[in-house]
N, C-alpha and C positions, 0 to 999 in steps of 0.2 A: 290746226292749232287747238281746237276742241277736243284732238285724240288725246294730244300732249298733255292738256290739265289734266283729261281724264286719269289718265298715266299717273301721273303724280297724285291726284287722291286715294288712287288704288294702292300704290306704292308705301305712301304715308298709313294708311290703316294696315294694312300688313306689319308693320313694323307697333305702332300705338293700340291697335287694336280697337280704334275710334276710326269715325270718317269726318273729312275736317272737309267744310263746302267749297272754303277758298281758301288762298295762300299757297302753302307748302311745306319744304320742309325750311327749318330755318333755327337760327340763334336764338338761344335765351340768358338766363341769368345773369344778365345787367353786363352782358357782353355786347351789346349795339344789335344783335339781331340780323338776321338775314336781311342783304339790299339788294331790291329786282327791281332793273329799271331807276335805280335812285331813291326807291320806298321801302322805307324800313319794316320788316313785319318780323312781331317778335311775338313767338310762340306763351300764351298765359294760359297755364292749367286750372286757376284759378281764375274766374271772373267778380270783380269788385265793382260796388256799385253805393250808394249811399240811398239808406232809408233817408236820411236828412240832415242837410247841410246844418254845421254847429255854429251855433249863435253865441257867443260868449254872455256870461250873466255874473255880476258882483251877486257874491253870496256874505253873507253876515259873518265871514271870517276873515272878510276884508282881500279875498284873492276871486278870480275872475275863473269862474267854471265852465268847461266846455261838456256837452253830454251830447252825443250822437250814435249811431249805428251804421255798420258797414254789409251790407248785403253780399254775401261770399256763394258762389257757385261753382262746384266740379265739372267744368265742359268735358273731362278726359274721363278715361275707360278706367284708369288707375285709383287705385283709394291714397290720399294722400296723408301725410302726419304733418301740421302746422310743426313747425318749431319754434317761431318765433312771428311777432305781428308787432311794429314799430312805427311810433308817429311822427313823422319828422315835417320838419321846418321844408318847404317846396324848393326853395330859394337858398338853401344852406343844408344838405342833408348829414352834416356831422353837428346837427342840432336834432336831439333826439326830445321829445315832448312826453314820452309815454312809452312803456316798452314792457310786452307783454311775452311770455317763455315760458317752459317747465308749466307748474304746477297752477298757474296762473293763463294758462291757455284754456283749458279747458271747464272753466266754471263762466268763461264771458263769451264762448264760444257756442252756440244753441242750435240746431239742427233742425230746420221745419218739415213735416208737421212735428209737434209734444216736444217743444222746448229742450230737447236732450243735450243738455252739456256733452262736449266730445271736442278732444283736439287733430279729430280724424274726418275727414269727410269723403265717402265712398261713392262712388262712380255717379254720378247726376244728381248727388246731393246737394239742400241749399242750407244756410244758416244766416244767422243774426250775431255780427261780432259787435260786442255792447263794451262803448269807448267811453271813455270819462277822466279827462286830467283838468289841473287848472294855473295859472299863475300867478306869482305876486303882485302884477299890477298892471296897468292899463298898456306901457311902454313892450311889454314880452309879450303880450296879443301878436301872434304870426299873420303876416296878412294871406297867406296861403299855406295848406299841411297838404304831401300826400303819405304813405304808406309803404315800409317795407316790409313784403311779407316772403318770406324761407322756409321750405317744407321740404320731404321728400317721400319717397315710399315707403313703408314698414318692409326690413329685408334688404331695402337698397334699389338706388334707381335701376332699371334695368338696362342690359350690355345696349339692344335694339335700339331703347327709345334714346339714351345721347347720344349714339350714333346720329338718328332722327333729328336733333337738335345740333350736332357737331361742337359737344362740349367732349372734354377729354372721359377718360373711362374710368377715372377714378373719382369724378363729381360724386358728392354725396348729398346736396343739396342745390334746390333752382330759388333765386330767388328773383322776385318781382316788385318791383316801383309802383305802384296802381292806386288810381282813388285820391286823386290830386283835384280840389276845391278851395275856394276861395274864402276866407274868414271874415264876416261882416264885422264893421265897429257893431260894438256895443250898443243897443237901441230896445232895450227890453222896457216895455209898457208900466211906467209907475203908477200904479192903484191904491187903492185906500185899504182897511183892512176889513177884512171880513167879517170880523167880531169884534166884539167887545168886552173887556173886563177881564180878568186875570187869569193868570198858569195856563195857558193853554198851550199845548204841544204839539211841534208840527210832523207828526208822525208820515212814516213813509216819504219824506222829502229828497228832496235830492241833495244826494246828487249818487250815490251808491248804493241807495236802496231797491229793491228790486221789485214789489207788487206794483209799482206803479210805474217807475224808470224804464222797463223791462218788459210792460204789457203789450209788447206787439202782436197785431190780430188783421187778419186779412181780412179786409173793409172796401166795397165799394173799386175794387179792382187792382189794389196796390196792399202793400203792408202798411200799415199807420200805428202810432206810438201815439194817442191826443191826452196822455196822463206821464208825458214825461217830466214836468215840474208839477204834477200836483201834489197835493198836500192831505191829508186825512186830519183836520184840527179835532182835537178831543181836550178835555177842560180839569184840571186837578184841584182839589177842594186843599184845606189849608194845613191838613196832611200828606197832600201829597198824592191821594187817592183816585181813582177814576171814578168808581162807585162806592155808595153803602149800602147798603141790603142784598134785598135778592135779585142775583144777576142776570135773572130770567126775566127782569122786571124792571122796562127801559125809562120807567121813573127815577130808579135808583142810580142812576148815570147823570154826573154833573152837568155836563152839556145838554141835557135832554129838553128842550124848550125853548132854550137862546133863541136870540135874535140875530139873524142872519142879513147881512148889510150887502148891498150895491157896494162894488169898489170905486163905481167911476160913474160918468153919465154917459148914457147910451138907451136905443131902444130894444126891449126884449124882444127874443124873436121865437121863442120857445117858452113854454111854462104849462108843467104837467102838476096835475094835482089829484089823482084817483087811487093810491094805492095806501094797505093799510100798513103800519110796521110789523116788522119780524120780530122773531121772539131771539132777544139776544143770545150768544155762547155759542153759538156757530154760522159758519153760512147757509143762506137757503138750497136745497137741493134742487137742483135742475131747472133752474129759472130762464124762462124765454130773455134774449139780449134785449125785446124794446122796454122790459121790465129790468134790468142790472141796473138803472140807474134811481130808480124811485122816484117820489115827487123830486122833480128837477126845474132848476130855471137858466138859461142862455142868453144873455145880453151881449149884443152889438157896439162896441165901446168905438168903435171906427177904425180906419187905421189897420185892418185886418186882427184887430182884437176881439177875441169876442170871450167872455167872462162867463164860468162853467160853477154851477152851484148843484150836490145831488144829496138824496137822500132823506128832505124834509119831512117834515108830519102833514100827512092828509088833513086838507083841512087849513094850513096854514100858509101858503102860499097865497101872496096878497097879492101878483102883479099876475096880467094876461098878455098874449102873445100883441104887440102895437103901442103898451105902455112906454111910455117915457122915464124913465128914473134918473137921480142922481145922487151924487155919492152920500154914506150914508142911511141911505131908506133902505127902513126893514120891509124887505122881500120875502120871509115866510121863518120857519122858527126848526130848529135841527132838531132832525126824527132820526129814522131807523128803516126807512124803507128801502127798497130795492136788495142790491149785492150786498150786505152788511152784516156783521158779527156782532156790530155794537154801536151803540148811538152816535156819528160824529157829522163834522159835512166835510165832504169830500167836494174840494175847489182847487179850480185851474185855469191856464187861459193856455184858448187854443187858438188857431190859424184859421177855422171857421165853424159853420153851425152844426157841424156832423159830429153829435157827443163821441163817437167811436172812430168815426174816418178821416177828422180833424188831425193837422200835425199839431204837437203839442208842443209850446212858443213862452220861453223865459220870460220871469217878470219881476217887479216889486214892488215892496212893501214899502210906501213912503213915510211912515215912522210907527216905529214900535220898541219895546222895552225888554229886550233882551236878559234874562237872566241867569240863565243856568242851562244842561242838557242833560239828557238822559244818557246810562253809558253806551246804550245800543238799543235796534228794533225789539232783539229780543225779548232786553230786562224790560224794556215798554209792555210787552207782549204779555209776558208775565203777569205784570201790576194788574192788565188790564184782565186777565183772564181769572185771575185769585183775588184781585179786591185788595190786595195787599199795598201798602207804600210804596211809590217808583224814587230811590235813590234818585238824586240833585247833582251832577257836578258841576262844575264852575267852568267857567266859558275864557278865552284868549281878552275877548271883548266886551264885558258888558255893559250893562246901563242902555240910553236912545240908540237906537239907527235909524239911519233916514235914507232911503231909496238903496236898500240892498233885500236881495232874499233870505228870509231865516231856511235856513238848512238842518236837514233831518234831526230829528226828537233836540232841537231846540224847546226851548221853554220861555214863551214870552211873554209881555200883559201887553194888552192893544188897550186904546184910548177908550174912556167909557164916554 
């Protein structure tokens, strides 16, 4: 019996040009698959896998946001070309949730190592397929999604390998079902706000923005995302300005000073306080990772919440690691230190104490005053780099909310 498998994995890489450890040869493209013995084994060239299960979170535009990652692997000897990648209902798969093609493949599509957008991935490559849809309202929450993913090979499958698989000879495409998980209700941790006092903007937020949604970093033995709902708040004076003077001079930055609040009560369990600020208008060069986050402070809010504050002024962090806090108390005052171009705080809640290895876990804002948005990161970008006015637009919704997230370059005032 032992010759016989052998037989047949020798057989099989002949034809694929891979050596495959088990199985055989067998059916694919959502044709049921080869049955030996009664078991179905169906051949996936693609291996799918989840950086992490999506949480759905009310965002301030009144619909329910999901943001997750799909971890993609080429087990096969073949380079492949994604065609298509579709999020469908488990339970109903001509309920399509998100559907990704064409030109749209390859900018969500990322290639580890160097983040290389590509809608090709070549013989033992891995990537990061970066999802994001949302719905109107509590009732279209899927209780389970998986995934249909269609590709084939640049030039065409080849004669050998459907033979290999026993689809007819003129397939031009395999496609696979994969990556079937289960969608929790709704349960994102409501906190208090972080600051206080007017225009402040939630720059880089979620849900499509990318220096923070997108930071995956291999951490601690896994990929981890622990900045996928966070937030960069920066403060706009009564023009509309980020700074006045000189940009090199992180006095002249409205935020520069704030007081930085507790969202919740909890015990800290982290609070760093020895480094000095950067000099604004760019990032620092080559900065060690225990230094990218600057004076920082991590609070244990229970509940697997734990509350991510970075970038403070040396010097002004008021709480030590065993403190007790509650919502409310100023916790240290917004600097410039660490990874920073410019004075803001950078806050988030993660899934635990590991600034970087943490997974990063949807939340909200139990009330704040909604006003306006900016029209993109860019024009943020801009304002914030020439000192110039950041244009206002007007929002679906504004005025109060209460227990939803503001979502990116929102414009809001928090309680003083």
């Amino acid at each position: 019996m032992r010759l016989n498998i052998v037989g047949i994995v020798i057989f099989c890489a002949l034809i694929t040009g891979a050596i495959f450890h088990i199985g055989g040869c067998n059916k694919s493209n959502g044709s049921g698959g080869g049955m030996v013995g009664g078991i179905q084994n169906e051949f996936t060239p693609i291996i799918v896998s989840f950086v992490t299960q999506p949480h759905p979170v009310l965002g301030s535009d009144g619909k329910y946001h999901l943001v997750y990652e799909l971890q993609l692997t080429n087990a096969n000897s073949f380079t492949w070309l994604i065609k298509s990648l579709e999020v469908l209902n488990a339970e109903n798969h001509d309920q399509v949730f998100a559907a990704f093609s064409g030109d749209t493949i390859t900018p969500n599509n990322q290639i580890i190592p160097g983040r290389i957008p590509s809608d090709t991935m070549a013989r033992g490559e891995t990537s990061v397929f970066f999802i994001t849809f949302s719905v109107d309202n509590l009732n279209e929450i899927p209780e389970k999604i998986t995934h249909r993913l269609k590709m084939t090979v640049p030039g065409g499958i080849p004669e050998g390998f459907l033979i290999f698989l026993s689809l007819p000879a003129d397939t031009a495409e395999l496609v696979q079902i994969e990556g079937k998980s289960d969608v929790p209700t709704p349960n994102a941790v409501v906190m208090g706000p972080p600051l206080k006092g007017t225009k402040w903007i939630a720059a880089d937020g979620c849900c499509t923005s990318e220096r923070h949604v997108r930071a995956v970093m291999p951490i601690n033995g896994k990929l981890a995302i622990s900045q996928r709902f966070a937030i960069d708040w920066e403060q706009l004076d009564d023009e509309n300005r980020v700074y006045v003077g000189d940009p090199l001079d992180v006095t002249s930055y409205f935020c520069y000073g704030e007081e930085i609040l507790a969202v919740g009560e909890g015990r800290v369990v982290i609070a760093v306080d020895k480094y000095d600020d950067q000099i604004p208008g760019e990032l620092p060069p080559l900065i060690p990772l225990e230094e990218a986050d600057g004076n920082f402070v991590v609070i244990d809010l229970g509940g697997g919440n734990f509350a991510f504050y970075a970038h403070m002024i040396k010097g002004s962090v008021a709480v030590e690691a065993g403190d007790f806090v509650t919502r409310g108390q100023v916790i240290g005052l917004v600097g410039n230190t660490g990874n920073t171009s410019a004075p803001h705080l950078h806050s988030h809640m993660m899934s635990g104490p590991s600034t970087f290895g943490s997974n990063g876990i949807p939340y909200m804002i139990y009330e704040y005053d909604l006003i306006g948005r900016a029209e993109s990161i860019e024009a943020f970008d801009e304002a914030e780099i020439n000192g110039t006015p950041l244009e206002i637009f007007p929002v679906n919704s504004p005025g109060i909310h209460k227990d939803d997230l503001p979502l990116d370059v929102r414009i809001v005032n928090f309680p003083e």
